[in-house]
Backbone as JSON Lines, residues from 0, in Angstrom:
{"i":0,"aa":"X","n":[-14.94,29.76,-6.84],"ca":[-15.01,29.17,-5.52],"c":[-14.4,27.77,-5.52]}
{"i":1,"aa":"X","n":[-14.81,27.36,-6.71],"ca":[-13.94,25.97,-6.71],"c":[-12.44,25.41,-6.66]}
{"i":2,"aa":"X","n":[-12.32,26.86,-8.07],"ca":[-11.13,26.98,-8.04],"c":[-10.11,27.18,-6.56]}
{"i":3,"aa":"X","n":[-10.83,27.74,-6.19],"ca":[-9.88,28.32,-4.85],"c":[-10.03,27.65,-3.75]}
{"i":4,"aa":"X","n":[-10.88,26.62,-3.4],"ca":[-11.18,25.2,-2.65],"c":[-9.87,24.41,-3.52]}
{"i":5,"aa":"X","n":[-9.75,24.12,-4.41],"ca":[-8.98,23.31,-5.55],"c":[-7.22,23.75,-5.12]}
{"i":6,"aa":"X","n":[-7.39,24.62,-4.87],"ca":[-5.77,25.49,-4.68],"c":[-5.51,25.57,-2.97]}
{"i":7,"aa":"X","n":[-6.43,25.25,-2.26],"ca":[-6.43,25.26,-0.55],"c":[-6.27,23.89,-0.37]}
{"i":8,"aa":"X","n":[-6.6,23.17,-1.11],"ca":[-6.54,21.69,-1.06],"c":[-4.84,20.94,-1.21]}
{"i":9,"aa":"X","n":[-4.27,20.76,-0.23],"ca":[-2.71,20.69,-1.03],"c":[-1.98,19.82,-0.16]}
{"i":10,"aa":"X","n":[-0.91,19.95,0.54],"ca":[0.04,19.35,0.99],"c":[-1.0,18.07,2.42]}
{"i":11,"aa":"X","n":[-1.62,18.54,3.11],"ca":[-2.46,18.15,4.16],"c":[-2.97,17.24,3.85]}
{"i":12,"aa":"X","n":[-3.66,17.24,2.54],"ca":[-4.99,16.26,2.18],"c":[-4.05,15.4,1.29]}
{"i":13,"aa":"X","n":[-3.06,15.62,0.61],"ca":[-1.92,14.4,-0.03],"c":[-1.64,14.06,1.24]}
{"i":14,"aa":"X","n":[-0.92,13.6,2.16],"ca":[-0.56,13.03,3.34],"c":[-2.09,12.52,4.07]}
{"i":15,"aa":"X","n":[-2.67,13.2,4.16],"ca":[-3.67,12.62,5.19],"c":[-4.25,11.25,3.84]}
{"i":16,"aa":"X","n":[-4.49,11.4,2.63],"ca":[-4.94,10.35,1.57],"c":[-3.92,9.37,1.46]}
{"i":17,"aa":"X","n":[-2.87,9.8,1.74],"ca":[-1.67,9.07,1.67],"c":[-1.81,7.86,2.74]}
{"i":18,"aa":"X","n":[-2.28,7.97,4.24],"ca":[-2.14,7.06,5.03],"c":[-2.92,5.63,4.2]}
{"i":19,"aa":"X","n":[-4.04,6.26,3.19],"ca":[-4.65,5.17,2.97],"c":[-3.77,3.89,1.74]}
{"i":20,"aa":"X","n":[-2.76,3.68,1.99],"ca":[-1.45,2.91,1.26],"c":[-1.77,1.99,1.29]}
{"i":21,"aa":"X","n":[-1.45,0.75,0.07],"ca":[-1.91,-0.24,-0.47],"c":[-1.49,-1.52,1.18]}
{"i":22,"aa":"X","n":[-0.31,-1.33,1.75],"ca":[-0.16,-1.59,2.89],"c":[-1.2,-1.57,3.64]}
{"i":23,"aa":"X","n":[-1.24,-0.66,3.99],"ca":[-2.8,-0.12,5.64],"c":[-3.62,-0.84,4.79]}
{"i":24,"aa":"X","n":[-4.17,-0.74,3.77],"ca":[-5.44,-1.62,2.95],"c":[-5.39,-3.01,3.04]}
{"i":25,"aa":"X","n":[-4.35,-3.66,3.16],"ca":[-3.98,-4.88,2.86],"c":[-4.15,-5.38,4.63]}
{"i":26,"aa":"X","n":[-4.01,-4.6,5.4],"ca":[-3.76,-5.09,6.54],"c":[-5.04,-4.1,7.08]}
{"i":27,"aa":"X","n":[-5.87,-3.65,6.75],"ca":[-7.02,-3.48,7.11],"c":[-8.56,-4.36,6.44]}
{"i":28,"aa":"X","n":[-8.27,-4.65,5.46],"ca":[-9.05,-6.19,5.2],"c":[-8.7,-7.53,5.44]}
{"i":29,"aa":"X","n":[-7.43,-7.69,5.83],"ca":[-6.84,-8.87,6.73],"c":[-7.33,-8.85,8.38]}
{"i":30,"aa":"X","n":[-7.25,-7.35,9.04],"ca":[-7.8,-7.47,10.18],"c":[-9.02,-7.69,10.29]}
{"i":31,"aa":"X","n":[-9.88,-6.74,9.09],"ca":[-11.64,-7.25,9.22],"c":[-12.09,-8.63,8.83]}
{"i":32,"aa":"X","n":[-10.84,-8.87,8.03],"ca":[-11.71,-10.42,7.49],"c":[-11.73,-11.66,8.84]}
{"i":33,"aa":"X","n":[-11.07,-11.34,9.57],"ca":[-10.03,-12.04,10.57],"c":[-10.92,-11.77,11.9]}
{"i":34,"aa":"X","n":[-11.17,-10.76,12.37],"ca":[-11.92,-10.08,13.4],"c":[-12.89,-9.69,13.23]}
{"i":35,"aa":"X","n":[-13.55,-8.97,12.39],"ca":[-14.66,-8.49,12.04],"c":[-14.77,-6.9,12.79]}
{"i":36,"aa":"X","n":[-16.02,-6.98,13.76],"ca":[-15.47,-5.78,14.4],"c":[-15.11,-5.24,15.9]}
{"i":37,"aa":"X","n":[-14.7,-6.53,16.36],"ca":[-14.35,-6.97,17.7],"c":[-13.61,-6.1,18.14]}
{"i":38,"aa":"X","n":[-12.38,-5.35,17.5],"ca":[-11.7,-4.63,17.8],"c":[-12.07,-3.33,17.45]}
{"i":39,"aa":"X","n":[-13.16,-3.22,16.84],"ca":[-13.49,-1.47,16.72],"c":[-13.95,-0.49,18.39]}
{"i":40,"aa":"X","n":[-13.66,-0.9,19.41],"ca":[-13.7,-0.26,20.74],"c":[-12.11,0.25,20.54]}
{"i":41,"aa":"X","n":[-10.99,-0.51,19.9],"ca":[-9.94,0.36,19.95],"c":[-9.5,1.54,19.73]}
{"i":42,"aa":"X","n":[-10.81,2.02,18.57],"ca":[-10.76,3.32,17.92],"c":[-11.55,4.29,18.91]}
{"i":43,"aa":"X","n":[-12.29,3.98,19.99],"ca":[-12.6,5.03,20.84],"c":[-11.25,6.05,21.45]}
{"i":44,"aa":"X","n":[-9.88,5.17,21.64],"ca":[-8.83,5.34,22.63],"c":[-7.43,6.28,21.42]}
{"i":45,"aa":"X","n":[-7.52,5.48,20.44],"ca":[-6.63,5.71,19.09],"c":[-6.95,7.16,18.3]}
{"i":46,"aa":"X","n":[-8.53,6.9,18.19],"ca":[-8.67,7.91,17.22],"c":[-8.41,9.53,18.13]}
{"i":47,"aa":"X","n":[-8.56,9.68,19.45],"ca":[-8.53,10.88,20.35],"c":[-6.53,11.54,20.02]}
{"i":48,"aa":"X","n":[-6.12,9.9,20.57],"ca":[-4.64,10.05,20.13],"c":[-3.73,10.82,19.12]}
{"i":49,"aa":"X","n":[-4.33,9.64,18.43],"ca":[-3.82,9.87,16.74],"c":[-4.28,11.58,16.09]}
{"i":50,"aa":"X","n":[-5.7,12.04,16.62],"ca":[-5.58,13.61,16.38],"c":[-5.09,14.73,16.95]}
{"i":51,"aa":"X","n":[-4.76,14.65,18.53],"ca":[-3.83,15.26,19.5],"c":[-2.64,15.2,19.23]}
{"i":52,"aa":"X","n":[-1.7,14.14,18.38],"ca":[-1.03,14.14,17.46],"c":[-0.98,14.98,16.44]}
{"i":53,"aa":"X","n":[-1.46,14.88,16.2],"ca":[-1.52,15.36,14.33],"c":[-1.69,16.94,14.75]}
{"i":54,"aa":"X","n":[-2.52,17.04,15.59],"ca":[-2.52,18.52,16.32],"c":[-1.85,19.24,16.49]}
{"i":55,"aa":"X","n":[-0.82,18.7,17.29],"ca":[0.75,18.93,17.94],"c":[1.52,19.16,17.14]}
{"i":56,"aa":"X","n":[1.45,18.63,15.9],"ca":[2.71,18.57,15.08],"c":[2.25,19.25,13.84]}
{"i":57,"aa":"X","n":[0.95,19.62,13.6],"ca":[0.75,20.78,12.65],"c":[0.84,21.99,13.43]}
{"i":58,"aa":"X","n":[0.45,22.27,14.26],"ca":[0.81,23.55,15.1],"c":[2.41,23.53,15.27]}
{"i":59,"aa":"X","n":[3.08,22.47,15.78],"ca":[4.78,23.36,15.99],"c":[5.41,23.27,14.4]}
{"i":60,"aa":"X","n":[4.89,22.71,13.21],"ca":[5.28,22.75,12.07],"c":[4.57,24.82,11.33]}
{"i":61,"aa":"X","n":[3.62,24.96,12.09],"ca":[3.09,26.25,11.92],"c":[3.75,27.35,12.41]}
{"i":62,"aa":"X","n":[3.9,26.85,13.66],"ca":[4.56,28.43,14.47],"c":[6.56,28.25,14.2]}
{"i":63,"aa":"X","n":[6.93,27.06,14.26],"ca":[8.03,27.3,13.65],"c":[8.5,27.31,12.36]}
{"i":64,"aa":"X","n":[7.76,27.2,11.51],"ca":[8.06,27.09,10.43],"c":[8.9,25.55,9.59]}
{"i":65,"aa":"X","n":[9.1,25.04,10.05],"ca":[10.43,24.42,9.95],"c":[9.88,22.7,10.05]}
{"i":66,"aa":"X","n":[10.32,21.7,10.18],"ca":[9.92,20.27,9.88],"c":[10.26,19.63,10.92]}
{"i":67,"aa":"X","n":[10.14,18.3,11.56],"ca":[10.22,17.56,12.53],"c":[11.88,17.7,13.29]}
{"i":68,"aa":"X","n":[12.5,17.55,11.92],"ca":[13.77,16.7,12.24],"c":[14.35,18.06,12.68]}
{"i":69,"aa":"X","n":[14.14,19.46,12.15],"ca":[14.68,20.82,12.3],"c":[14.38,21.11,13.9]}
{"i":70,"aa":"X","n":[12.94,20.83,14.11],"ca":[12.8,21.16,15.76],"c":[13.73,20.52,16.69]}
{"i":71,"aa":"X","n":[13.65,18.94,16.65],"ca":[14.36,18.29,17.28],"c":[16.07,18.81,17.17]}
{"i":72,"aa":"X","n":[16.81,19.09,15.95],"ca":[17.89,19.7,15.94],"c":[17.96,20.83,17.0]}
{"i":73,"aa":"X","n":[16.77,21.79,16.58],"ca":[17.09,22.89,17.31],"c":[16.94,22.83,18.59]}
{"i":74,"aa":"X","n":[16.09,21.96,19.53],"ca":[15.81,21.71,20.43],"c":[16.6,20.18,21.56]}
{"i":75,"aa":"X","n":[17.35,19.27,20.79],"ca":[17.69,18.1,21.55],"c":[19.4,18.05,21.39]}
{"i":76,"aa":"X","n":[19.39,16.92,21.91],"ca":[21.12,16.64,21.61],"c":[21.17,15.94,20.11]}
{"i":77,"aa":"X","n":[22.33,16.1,19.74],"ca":[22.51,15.53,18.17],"c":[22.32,14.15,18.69]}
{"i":78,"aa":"X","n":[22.87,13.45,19.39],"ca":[22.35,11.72,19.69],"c":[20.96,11.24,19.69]}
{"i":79,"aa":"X","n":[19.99,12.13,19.87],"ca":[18.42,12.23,19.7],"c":[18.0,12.24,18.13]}
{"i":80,"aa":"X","n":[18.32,13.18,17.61],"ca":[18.29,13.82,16.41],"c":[18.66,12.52,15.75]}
{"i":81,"aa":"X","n":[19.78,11.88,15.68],"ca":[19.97,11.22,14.74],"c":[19.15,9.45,14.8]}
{"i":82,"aa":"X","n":[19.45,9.54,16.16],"ca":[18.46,8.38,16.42],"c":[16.83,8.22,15.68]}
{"i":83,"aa":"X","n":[16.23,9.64,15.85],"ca":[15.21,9.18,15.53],"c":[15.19,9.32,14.11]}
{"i":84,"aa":"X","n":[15.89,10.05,13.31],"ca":[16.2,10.34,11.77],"c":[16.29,8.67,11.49]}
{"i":85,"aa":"X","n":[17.6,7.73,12.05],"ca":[17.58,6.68,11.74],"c":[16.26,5.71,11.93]}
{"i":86,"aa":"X","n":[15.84,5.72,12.84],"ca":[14.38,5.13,13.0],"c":[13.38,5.58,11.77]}
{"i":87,"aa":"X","n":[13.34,6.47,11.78],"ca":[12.09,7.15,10.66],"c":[12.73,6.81,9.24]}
{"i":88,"aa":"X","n":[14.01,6.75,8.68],"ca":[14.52,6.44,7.62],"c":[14.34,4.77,7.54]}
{"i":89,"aa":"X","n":[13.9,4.29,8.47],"ca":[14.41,2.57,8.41],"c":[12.77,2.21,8.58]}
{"i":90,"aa":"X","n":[11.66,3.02,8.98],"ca":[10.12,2.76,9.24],"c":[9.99,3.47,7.87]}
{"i":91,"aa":"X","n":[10.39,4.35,7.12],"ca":[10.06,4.4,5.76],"c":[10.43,3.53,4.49]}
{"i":92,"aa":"X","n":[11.44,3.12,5.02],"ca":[11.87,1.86,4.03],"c":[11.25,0.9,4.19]}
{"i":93,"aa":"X","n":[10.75,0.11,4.83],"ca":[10.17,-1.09,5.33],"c":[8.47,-0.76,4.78]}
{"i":94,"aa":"X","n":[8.04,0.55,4.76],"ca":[6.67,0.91,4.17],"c":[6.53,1.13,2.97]}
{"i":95,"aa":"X","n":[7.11,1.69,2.37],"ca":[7.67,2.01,0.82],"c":[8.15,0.17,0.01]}
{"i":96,"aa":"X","n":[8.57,-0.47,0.74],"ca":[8.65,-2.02,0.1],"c":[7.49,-2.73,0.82]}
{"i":97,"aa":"X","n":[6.69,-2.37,1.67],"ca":[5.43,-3.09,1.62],"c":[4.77,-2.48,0.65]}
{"i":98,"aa":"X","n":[4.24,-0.93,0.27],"ca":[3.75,-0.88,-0.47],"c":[4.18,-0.93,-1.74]}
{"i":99,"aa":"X","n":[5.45,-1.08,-2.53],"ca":[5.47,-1.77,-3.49],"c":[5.15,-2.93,-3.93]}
{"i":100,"aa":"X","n":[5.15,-3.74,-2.6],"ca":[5.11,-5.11,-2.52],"c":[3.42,-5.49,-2.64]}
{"i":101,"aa":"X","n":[2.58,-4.27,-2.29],"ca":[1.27,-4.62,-2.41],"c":[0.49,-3.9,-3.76]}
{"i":102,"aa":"X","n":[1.57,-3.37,-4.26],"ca":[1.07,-2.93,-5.57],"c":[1.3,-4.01,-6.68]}
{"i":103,"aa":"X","n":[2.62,-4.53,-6.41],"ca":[2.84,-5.67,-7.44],"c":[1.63,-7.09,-7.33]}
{"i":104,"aa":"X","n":[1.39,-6.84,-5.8],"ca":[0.54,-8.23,-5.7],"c":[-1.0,-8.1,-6.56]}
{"i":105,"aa":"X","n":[-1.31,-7.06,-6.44],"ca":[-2.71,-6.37,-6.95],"c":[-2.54,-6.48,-8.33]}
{"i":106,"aa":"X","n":[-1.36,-5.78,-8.98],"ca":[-1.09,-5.74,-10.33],"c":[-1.34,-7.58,-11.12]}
{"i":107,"aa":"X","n":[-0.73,-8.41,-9.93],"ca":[-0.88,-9.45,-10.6],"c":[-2.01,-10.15,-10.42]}
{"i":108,"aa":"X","n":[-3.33,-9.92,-9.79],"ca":[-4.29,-10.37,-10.01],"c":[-4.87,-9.52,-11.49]}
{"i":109,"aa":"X","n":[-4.66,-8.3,-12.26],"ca":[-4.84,-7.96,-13.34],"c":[-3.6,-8.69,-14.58]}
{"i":110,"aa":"X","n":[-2.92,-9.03,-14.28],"ca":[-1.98,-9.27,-14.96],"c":[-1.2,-10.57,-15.06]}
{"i":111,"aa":"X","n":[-1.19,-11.96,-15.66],"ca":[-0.4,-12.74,-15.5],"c":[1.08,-12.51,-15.75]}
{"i":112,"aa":"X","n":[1.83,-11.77,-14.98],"ca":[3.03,-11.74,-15.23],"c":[3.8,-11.93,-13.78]}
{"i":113,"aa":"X","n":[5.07,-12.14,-13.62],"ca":[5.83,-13.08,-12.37],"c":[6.02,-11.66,-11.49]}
{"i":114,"aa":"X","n":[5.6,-11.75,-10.28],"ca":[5.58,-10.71,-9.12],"c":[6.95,-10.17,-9.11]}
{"i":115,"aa":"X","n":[7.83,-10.94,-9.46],"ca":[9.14,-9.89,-9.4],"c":[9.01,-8.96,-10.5]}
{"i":116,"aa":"X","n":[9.08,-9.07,-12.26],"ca":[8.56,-8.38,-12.72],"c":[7.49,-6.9,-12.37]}
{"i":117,"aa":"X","n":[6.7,-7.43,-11.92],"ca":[5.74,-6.58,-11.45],"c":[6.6,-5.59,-10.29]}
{"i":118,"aa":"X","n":[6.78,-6.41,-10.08],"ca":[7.74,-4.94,-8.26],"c":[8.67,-4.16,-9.11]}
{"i":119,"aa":"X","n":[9.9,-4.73,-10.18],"ca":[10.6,-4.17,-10.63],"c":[9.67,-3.01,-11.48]}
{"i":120,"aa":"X","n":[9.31,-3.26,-12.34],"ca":[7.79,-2.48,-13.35],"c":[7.68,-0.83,-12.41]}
{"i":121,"aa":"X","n":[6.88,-1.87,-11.2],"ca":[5.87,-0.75,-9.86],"c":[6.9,0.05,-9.67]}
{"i":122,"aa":"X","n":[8.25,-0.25,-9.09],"ca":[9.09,0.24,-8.13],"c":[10.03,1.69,-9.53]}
{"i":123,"aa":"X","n":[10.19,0.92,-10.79],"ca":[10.83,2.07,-11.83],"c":[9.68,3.11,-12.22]}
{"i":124,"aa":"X","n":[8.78,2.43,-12.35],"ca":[7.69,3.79,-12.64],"c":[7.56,4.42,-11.5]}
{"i":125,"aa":"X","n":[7.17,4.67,-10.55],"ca":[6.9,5.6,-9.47],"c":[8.15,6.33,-9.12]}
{"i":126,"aa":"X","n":[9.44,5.83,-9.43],"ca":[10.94,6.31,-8.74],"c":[10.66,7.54,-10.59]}
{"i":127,"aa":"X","n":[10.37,6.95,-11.59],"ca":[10.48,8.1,-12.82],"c":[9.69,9.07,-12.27]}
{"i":128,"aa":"X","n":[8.39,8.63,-11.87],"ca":[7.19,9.96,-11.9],"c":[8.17,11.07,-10.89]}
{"i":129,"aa":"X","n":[8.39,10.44,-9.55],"ca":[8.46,10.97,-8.26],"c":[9.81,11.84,-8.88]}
{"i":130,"aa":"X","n":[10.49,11.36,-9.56],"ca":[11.97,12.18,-9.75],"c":[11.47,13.5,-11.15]}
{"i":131,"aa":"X","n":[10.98,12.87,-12.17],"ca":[10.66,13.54,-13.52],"c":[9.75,14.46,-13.38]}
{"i":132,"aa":"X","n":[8.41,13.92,-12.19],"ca":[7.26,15.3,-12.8],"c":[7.38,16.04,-11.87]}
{"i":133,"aa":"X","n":[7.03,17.59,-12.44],"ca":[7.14,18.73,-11.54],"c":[6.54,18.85,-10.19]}
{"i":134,"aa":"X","n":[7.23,18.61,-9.88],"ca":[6.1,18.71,-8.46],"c":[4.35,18.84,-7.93]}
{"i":135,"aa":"X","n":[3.99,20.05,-8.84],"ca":[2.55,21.06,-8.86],"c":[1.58,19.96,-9.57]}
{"i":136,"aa":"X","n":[2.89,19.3,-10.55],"ca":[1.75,18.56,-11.76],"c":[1.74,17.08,-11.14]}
{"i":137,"aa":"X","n":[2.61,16.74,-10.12],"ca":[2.64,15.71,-9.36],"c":[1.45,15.68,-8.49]}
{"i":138,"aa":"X","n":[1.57,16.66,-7.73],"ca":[0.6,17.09,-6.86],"c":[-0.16,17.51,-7.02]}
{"i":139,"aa":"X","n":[-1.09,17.87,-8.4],"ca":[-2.35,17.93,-8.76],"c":[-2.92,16.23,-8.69]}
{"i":140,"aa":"X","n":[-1.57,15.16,-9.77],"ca":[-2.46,14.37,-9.67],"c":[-2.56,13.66,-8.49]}
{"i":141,"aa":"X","n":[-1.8,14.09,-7.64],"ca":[-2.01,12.96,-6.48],"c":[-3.37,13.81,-5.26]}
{"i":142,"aa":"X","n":[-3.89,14.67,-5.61],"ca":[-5.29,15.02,-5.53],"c":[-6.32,14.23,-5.92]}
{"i":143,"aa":"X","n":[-6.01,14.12,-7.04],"ca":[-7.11,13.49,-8.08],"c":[-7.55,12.34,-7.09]}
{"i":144,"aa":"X","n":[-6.2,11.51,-7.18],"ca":[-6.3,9.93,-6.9],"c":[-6.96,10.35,-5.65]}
{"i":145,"aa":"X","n":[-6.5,11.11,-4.41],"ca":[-7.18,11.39,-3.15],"c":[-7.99,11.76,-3.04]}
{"i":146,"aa":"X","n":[-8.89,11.57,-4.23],"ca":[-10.33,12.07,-4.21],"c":[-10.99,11.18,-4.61]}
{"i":147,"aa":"X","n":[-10.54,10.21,-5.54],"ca":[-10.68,8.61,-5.49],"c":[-11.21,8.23,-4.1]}
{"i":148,"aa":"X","n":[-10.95,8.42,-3.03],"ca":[-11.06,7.5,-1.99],"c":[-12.51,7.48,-1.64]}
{"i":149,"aa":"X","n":[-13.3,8.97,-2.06],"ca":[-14.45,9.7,-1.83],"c":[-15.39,7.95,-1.99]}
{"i":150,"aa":"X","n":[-14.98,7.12,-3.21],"ca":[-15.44,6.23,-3.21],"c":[-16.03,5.21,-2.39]}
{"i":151,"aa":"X","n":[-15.28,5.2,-1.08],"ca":[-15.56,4.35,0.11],"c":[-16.72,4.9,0.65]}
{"i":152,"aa":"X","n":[-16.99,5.87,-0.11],"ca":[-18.38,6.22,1.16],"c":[-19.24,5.53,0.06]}
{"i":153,"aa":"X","n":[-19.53,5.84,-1.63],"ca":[-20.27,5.1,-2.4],"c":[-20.45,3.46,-2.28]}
């Protein structure tokens, strides 16, 4: 039973663990330290959103089979298509160097060594794992770690 909870557990729960990025962390104890919880009425309006979302786009990723950028192909003008490809390529870059950028910072409160170091370090190891390990064995461990998070409730 476990096993097969263990094997249902996969692409969904890496992405959904994923939002929790050294980024969103960094700028979610900057907002609490800052506000406290003044702004938690926002999540009455967000959180309805943000799952009617997620809704939407696991269902047309279900019934068509196929990925964001494929619907929009099949469905818009190529001037759409590429627009938002460029947008989403340029909001992933900018997240991917914050969160390097917040891994190196973390690293160097364990580590006296110079933050560039550290980014260069962060940024070659994760580009080896992400290119070198097999996928399955990638994505076992990035379970693991997403089960790490279980911690926030401890």
């Amino acid at each position: 039973m476990l096993r097969a909870f263990w094997r249902r557990l996969g692409p969904g729960f890496i992405t959904g663990a994923s939002d929790d990025d050294p980024a969103g962390i960094g700028t979610y104890v900057q907002t609490g330290a800052q506000f406290g919880y003044e702004q938690l009425w926002i999540a009455l309006f967000s959180f309805p959103v943000m799952a009617a979302v997620q809704e939407m786009c696991g269902r047309i990723g279900r019934v068509t089979g196929e990925g964001l950028a494929a619907v929009i192909r099949n469905n818009y003008a190529r001037p759409v298509l590429v627009v938002i490809v460029a947008l989403q390529v340029g909001t992933n870059t900018i997240n991917i160097g914050a969160d390097l950028s917040a891994m190196a910072d973390s690293e160097r409160l364990l580590w006296h060594i110079p933050y560039g170091w550290l980014l260069g370090l962060t940024t070659l190891v994760t580009t080896t794992l992400i290119v070198l390990v097999p996928y399955r064995t990638y994505a076992t461990y990035l379970k693991i770690l997403g089960l790490t998070l279980l911690t926030y409730v401890v």
